[in-house]
C-alpha positions in Angstrom: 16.6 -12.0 9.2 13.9 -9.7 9.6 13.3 -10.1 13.2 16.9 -9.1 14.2 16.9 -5.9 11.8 14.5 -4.2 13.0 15.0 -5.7 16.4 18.5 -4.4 16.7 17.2 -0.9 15.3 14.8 -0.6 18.3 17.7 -1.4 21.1 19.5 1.4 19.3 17.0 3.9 19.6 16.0 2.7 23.6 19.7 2.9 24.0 20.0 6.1 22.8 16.8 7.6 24.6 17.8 7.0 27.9 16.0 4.8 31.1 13.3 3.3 30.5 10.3 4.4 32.5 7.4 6.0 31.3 3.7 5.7 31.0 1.3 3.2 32.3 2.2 -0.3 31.0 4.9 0.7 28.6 7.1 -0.9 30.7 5.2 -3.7 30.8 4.2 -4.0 27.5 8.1 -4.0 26.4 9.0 -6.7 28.5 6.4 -8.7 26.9 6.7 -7.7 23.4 9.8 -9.4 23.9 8.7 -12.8 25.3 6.4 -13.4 21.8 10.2 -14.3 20.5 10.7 -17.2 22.9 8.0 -18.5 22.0 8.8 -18.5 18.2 12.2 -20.2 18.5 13.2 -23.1 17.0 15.8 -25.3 17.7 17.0 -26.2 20.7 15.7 -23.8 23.3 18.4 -21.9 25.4 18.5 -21.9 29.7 16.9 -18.6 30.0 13.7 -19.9 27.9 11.0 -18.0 30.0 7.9 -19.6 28.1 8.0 -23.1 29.7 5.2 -24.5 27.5 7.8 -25.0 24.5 9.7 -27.7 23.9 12.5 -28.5 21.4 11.6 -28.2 17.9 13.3 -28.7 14.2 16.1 -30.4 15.6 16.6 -31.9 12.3 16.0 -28.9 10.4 18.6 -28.8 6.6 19.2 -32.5 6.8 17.5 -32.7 3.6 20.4 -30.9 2.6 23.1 -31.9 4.9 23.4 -29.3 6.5 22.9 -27.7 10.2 19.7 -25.1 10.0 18.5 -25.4 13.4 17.1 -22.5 15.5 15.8 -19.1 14.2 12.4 -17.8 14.4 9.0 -19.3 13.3 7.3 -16.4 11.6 4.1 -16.5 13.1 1.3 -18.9 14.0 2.9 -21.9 12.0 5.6 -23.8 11.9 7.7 -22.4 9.0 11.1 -21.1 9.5 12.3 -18.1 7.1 15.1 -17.1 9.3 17.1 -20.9 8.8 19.5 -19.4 5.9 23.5 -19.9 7.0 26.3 -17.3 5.8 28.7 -18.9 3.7 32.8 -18.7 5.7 35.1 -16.4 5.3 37.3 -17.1 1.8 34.8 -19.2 0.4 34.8 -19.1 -3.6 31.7 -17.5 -5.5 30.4 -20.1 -7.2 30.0 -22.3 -4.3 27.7 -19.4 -2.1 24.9 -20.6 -0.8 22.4 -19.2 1.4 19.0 -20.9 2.9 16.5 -18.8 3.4 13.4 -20.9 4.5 13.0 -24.2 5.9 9.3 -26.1 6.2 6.9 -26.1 3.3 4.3 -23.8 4.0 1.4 -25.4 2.0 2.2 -28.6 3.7 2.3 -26.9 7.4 -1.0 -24.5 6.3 -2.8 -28.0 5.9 -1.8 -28.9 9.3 -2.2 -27.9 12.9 0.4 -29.2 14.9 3.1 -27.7 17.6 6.3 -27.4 16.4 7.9 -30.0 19.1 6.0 -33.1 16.9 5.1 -31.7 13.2 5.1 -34.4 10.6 5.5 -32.1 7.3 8.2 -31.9 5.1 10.7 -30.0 6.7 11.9 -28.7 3.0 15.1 -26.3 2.7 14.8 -23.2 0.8 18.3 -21.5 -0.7 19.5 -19.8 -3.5 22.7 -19.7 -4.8 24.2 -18.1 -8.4 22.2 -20.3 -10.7 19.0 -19.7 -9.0 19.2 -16.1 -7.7 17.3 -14.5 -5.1 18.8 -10.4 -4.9 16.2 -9.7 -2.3 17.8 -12.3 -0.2 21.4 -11.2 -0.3 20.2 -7.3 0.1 18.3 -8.6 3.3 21.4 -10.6 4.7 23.6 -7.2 4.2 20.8 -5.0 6.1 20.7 -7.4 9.2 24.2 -8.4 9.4 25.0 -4.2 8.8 22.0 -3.8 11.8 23.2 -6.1 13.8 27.0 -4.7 13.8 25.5 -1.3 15.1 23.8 -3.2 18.5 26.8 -4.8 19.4 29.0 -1.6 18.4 27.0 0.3 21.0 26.7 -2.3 23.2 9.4 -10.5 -2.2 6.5 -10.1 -4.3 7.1 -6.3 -5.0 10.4 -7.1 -6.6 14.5 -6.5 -4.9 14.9 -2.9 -5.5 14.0 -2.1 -2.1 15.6 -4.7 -0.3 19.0 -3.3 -2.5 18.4 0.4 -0.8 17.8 -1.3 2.1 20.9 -3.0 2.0 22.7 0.1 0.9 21.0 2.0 3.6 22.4 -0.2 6.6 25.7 -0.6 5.4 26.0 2.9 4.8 24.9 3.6 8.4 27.1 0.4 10.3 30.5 1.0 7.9 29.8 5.0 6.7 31.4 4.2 3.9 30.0 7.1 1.0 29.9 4.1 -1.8 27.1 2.7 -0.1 25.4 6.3 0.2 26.1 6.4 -3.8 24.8 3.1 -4.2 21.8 4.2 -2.8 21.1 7.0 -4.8 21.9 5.7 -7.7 18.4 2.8 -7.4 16.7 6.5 -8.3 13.6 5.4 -6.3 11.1 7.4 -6.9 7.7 6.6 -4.8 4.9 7.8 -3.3 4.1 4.9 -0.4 2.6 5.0 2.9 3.7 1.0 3.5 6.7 0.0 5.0 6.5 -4.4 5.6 8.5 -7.2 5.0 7.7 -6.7 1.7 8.4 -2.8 1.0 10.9 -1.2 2.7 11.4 2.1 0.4 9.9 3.6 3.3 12.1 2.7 5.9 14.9 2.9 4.1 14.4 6.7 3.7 13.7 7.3 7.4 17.1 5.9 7.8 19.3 7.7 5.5 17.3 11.1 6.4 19.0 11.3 9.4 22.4 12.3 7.3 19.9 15.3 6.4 18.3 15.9 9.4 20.5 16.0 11.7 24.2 15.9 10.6 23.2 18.6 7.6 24.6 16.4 4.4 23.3 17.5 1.4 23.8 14.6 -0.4 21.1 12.7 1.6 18.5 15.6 1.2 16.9 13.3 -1.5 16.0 11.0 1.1 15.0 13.3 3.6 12.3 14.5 1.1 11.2 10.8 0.7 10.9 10.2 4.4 8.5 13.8 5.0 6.5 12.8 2.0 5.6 9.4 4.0 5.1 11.2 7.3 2.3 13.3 5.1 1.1 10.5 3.3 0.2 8.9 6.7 -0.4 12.1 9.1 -4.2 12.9 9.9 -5.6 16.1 8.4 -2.7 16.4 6.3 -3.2 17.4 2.4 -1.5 14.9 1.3 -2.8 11.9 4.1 -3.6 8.6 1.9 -4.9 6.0 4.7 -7.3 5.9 6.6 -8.5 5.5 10.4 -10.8 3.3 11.9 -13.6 5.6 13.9 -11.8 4.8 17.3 -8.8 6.1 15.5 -6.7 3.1 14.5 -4.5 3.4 11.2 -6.0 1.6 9.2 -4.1 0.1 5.8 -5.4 -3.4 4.5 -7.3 -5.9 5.4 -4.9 -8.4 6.5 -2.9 -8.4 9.5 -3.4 -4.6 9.9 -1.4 -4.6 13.0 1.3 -5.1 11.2 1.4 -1.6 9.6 0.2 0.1 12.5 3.3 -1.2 14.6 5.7 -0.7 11.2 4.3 2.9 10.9 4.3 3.6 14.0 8.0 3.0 14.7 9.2 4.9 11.2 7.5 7.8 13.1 9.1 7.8 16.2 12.0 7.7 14.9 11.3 10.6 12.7 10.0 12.1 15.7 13.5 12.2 17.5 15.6 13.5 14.3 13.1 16.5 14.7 13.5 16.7 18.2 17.2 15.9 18.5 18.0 19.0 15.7 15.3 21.3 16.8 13.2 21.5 13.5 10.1 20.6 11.9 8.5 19.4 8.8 5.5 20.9 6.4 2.6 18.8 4.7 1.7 21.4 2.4 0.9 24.6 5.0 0.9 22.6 8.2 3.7 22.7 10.2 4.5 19.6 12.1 6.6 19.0 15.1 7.8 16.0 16.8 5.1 16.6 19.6 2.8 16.4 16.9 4.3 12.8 15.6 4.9 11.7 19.7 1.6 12.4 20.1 -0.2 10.3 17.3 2.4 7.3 18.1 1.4 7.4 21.6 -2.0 7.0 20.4 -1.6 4.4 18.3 0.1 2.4 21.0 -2.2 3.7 23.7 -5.1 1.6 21.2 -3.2 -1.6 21.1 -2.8 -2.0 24.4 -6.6 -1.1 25.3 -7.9 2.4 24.9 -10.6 1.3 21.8 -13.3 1.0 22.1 -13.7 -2.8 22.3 -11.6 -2.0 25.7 -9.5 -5.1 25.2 -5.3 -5.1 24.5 -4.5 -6.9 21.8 -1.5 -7.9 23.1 -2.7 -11.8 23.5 -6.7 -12.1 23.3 -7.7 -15.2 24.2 -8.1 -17.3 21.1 -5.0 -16.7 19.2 -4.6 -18.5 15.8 -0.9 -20.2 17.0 -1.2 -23.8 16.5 1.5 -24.2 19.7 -0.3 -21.4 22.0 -3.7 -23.5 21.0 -2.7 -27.2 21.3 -1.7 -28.7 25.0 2.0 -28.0 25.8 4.0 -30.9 24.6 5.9 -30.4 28.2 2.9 -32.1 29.3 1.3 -34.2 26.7 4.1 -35.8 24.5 1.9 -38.0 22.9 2.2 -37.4 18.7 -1.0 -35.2 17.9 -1.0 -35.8 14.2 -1.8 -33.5 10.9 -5.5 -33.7 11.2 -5.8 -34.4 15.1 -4.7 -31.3 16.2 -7.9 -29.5 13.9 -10.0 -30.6 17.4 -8.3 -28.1 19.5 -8.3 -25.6 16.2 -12.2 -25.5 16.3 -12.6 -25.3 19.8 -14.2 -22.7 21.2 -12.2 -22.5 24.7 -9.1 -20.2 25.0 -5.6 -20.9 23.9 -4.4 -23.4 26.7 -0.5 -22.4 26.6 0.0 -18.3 26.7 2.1 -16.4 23.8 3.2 -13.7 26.2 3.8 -10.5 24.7 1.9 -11.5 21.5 0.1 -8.8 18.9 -2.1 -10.0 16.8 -3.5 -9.1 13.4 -6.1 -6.6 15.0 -9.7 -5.6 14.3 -11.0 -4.5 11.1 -11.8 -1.0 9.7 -15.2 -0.3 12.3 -13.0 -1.3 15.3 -14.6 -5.0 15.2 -12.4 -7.9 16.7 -14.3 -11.3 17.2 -11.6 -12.9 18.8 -12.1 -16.3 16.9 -9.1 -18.4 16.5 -10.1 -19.4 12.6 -10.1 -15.5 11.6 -6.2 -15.6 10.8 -6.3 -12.0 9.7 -7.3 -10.6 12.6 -5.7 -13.3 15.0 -2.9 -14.3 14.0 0.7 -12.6 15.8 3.4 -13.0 14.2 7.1 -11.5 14.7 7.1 -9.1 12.2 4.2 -7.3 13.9 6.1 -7.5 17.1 9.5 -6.4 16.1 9.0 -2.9 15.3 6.9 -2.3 18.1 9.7 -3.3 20.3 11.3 0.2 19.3 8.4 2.3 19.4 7.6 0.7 23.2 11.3 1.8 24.0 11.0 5.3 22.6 7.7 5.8 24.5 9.1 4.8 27.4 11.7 7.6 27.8 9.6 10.0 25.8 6.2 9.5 28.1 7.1 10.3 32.0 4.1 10.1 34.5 
């Protein structure tokens, strides 16, 4: 549920930042940041599927379990499906909840390279349910199903605290009921984190809540206003307090693999940290430096600018040649429906030629802390895409949109 959380957050800020027009290629570069989710999809593929190389896929997806799981996402360049999980109806009792979270093994798949219309792993269903608990789960399923209701209003390894202020923070937002708020509060989550990822969403959480500071003036979400300012530092060049670091051609730089994906995450907290400034007139302060939302505009438009080709490599990394994508790199089933098994599909893995079947609209993990991208389809952490790279960046292409006029 990932994808559509943050997804439906970035239709709600390009919805409330006007038309979109704007700078070279933002335009253009939205459009296409959209496409990378047709060719994810699982399932069987709707009318409107604009990436014609795809094919049906997981059609048989929870049968293991009896039950329907097809469609959803795949996450990135293999064939598991984290989106499958199923919300349990209306009235149903308690102890029979159930939610699947994941289907296809992903040690299985990883030893494979196959498309998605003909894999041959164990298409293994993932849920939990009261005996076998998953909190981070549940608090996910609230925040997306909470995001979710706002679009159409308007037409974990570090642990489950987060995903529960998470939660919190998106039902407070959708229902603005002040239990939620409470709820929030009362986690007491004290960090210090530059990192916001499908794995820590502290981060994110505060950006969202600050707005009740920010702009509508509520005291009672000053604590997270405070939170959200201390990130903005903690990542802001020639701040005190600034933690991370850049590459020399001024990429943010965070870890080692998939950096992308922090750049784009980061990237769209600021932004929309940018507009509460703009939209209420203020600023912040890292320590004696006064920061505006020019200030924050300006490095976001930067960071953007370097994705999509001013680096100094000179390439966008929206789709390089040799992504690793086992159905971008292996000949379109739509044309070759012959089975290409497990271990045959390693031949088109290894070879040297670009992808045959375009990702449109695809970042990837990016290039390393001197600015050095090989473009080398067996270096997954530097090209692999993967929707949770593309999803924020949705928002932040909308906000530069309107914000960027020629």
């Amino acid at each position: 549920m990932e994808v559509e959380k943050i997804v439906a957050l970035a239709i709600l800020i390009a919805l409330a930042s006007g038309g979109v027009s704007g700078d070279p290629d933002y335009h253009d570069a939205l459009s296409k940041s959209l496409l990378l989710f047709h060719g994810q999809r699982s399932g069987k593929l709707p009318p409107d599927q604009s990436l014609t190389w795809r094919a049906n896929s997981g059609l048989t997806d929870g049968s293991a379990e009896k039950v329907d799981l097809t469609g959803g996402y795949y996450d990135a360049g293999d064939n598991v499906n984290p989106l499958g999980h199923r919300l349990p109806p209306q009235g149903l009792r308690p102890p029979s909840f159930r939610s699947y979270v994941q289907v296809g093994d992903p040690n299985a798949d990883h030893d494979c390279w196959e498309r998605p219309e003909g894999m041959s792993t164990p298409r293994s269903v993932f849920k939990v349910t009261p005996s076998a608990p998953g909190t981070e789960v549940a608090a996910e399923t609230a925040a997306a199903i909470a995001a979710a209701s706002l679009v159409f209003k308007h037409c974990s390894y570090s642990g489950f605290q987060d995903e529960l202020l998470w939660g919190a923070a998106w039902l407070y937002k959708a229902t603005r009921t002040s239990s939620y708020l409470s709820f929030a509060q009362s986690l007491g989550i004290n960090y210090n984190s530059e990192t916001f990822s499908w794995d820590s969403k502290i981060p994110g959480a505060a950006v969202l809540i600050a707005r009740e500071s920010v702009v509508d003036e509520k005291e009672a979400a000053s604590g997270f206003r405070q939170q959200a300012e201390r990130f903005v530092c903690n990542v802001l060049p020639k701040s005190p307090s600034v933690s991370v670091n850049y590459t020399p051609g001024g990429l943010l730089y965070m870890l080692n693999g998939s950096n992308m994906q922090y750049v784009t995450s980061t990237t769209f907290l600021l932004s929309t940290y940018a507009k509460y400034l703009k939209t209420s007139s203020q600023t912040m302060k890292c320590g004696d430096m006064v920061v505006t939302s020019l200030r924050l505009r300006k490095l976001v438009k930067r960071q953007v600018d370097y994705i999509l080709g001013d680096n100094p490599s000179r390439m966008s990394y929206m789709v390089p040649q040799r992504i690793h994508h086992r159905g971008s790199s292996i000949p379109s089933f739509r044309l070759n429906s012959e089975a290409i098994g497990c271990d045959e599909g390693f031949q088109f893995y290894y070879d040297a030629k670009p992808n045959p079947n375009e990702l449109t609209g695809a970042v990837v993990g990016g290039p390393d802390e001197n600015d050095k991208f090989a473009d080398d389809r067996e270096d997954y952490s530097q090209s692999e895409p993967a929707t949770y790279i593309n999803a924020p960046l949705v928002g932040t292409l909308s906000y530069l949109a309107a914000s960027f006029r020629p």
